[in-house]
Biotite code that builds the C-alpha atoms (Angstrom):
import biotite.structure as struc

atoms = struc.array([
    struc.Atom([107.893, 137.443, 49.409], chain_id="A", res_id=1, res_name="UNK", atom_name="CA", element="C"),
    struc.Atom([107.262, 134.151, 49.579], chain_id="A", res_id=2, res_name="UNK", atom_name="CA", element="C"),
    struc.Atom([106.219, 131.091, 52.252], chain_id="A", res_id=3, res_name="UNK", atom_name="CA", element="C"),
    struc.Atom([109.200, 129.466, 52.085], chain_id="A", res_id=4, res_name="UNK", atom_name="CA", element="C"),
    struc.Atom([111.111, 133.067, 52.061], chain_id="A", res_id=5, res_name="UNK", atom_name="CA", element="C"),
    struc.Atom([109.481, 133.585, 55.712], chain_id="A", res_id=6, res_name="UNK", atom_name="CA", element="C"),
    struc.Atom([110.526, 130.342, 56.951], chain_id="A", res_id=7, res_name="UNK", atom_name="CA", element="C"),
    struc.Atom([113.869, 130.402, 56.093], chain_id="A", res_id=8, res_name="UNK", atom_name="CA", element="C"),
    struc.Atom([114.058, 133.839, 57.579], chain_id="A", res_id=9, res_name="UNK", atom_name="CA", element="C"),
    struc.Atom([112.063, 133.183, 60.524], chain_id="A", res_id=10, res_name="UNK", atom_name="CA", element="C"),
    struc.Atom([114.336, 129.728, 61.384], chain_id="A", res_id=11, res_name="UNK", atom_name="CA", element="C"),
    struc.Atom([117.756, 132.091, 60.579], chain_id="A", res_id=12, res_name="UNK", atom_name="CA", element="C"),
    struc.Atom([116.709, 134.121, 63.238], chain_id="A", res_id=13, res_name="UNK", atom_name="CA", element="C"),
    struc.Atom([115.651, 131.377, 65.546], chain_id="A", res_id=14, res_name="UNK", atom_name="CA", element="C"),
    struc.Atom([119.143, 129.271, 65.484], chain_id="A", res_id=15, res_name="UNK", atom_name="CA", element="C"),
    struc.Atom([121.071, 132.559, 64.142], chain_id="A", res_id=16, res_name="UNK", atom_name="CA", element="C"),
    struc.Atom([122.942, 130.837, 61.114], chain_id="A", res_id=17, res_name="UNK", atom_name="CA", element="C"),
    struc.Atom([122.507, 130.096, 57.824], chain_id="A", res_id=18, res_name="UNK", atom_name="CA", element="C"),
    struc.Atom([124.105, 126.956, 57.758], chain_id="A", res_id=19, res_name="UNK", atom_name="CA", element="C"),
    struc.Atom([122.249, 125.625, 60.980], chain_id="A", res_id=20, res_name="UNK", atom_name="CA", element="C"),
    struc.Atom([119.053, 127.011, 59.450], chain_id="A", res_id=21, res_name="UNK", atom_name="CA", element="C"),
    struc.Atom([119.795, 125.262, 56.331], chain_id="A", res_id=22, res_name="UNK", atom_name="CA", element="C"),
    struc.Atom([120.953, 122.038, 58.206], chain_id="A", res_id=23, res_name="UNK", atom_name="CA", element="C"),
    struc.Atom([117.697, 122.315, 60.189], chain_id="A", res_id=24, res_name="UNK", atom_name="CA", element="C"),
    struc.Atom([115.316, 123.006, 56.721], chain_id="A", res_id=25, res_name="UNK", atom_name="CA", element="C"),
    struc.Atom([117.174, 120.629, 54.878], chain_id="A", res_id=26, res_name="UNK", atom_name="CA", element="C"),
    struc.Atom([118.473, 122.477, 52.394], chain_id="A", res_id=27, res_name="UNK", atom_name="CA", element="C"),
    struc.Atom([121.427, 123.631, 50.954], chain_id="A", res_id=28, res_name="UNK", atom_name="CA", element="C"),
    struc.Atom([123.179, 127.019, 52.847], chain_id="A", res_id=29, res_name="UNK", atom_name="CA", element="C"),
    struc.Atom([123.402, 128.270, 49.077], chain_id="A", res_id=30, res_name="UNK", atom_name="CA", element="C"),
    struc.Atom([119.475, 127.637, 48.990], chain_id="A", res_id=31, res_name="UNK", atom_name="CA", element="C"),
    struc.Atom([119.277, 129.931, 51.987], chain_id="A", res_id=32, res_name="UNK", atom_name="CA", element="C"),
    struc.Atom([121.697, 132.702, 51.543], chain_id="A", res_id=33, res_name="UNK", atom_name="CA", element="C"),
    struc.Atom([119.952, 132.819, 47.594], chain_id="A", res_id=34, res_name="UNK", atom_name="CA", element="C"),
    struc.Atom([116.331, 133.069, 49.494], chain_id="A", res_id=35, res_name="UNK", atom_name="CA", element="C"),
    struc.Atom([117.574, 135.805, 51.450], chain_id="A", res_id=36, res_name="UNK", atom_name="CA", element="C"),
    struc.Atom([119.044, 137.622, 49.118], chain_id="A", res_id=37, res_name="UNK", atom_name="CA", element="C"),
    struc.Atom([115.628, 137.633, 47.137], chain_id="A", res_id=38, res_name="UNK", atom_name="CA", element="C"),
    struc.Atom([114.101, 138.633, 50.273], chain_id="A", res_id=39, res_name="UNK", atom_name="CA", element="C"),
    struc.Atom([116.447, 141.882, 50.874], chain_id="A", res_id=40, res_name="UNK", atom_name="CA", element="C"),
    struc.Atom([116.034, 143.045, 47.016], chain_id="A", res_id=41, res_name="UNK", atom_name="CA", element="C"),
    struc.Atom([112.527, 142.784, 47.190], chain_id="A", res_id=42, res_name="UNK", atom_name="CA", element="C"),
    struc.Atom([112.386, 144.814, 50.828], chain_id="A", res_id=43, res_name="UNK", atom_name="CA", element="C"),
    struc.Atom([114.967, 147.040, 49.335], chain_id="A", res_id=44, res_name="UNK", atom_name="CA", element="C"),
    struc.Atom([116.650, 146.746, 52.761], chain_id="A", res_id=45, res_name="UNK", atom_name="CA", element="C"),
    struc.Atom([119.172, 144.189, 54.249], chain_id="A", res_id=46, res_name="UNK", atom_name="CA", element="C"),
    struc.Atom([117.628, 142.173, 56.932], chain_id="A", res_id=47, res_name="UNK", atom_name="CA", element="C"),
    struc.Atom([121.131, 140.813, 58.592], chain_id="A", res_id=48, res_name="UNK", atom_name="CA", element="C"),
    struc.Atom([124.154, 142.049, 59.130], chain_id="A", res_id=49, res_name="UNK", atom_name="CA", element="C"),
    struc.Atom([126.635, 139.779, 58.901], chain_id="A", res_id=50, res_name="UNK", atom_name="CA", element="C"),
    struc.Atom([129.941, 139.522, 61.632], chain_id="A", res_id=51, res_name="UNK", atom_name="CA", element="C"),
    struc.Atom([132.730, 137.869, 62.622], chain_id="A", res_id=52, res_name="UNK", atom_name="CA", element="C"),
    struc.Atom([130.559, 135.962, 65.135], chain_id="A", res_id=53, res_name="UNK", atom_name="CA", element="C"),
    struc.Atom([127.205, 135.129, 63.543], chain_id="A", res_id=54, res_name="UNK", atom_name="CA", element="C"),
    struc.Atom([124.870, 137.307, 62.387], chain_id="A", res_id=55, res_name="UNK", atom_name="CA", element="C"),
    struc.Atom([122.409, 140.021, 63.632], chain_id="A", res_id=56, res_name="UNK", atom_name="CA", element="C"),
    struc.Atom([119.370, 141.262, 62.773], chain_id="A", res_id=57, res_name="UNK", atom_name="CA", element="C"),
    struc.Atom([118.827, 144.381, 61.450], chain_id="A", res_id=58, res_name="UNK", atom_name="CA", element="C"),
    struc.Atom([116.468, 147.307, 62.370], chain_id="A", res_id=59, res_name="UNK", atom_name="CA", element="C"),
    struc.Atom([114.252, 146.250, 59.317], chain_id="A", res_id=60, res_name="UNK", atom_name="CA", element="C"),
    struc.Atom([114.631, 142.156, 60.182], chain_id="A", res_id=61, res_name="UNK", atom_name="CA", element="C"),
    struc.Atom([113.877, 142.580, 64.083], chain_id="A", res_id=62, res_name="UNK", atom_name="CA", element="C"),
    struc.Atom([110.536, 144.826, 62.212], chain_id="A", res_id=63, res_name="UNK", atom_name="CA", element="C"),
    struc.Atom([110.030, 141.867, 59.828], chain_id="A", res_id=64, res_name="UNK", atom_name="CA", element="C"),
    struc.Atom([110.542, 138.679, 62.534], chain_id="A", res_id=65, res_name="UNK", atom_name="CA", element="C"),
    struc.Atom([108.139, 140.371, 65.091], chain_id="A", res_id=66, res_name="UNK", atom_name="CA", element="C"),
    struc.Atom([105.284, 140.510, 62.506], chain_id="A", res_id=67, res_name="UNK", atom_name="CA", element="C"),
    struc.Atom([106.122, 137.142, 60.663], chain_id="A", res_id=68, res_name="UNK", atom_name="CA", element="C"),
    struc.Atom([107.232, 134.365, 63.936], chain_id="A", res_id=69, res_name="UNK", atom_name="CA", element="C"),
    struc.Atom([103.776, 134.024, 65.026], chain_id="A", res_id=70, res_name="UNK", atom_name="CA", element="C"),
    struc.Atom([102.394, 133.213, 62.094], chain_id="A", res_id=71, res_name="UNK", atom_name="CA", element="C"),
    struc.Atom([104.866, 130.627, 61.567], chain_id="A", res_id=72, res_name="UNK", atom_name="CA", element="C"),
])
């Protein structure tokens, strides 16, 4: 896990979309969905789950965004 990992993540669960997040970070949404699929294998756990609507954060991602959104 990585700085930039966390901030992606972090601004995902802020605006609630990759693409926003990306648009926001300027970078690509490839750039972001890639980070954050590094970021699942390594926590061996998915962090979003993905819906019709958006997305929503997972038991393990609400875990992860308490601990890491202050120190961003």
């Amino acid at each position: 896990m990585d700085y930039k990992q966390m901030e992606y993540f972090v601004k995902i669960c802020q605006v609630r979309s990759f693409s926003a997040a990306a648009r926001e970070l300027y970078v690509t949404p490839q750039g972001i969905s890639k980070s954050m699929d590094k970021l699942e294998r390594e926590l061996g756990a998915p962090l979003f789950a993905r819906t019709r609507t958006g997305i929503e954060l997972t038991a393990m991602g609400q875990e992860l965004y308490k601990h890491a959104q202050p120190h961003l």
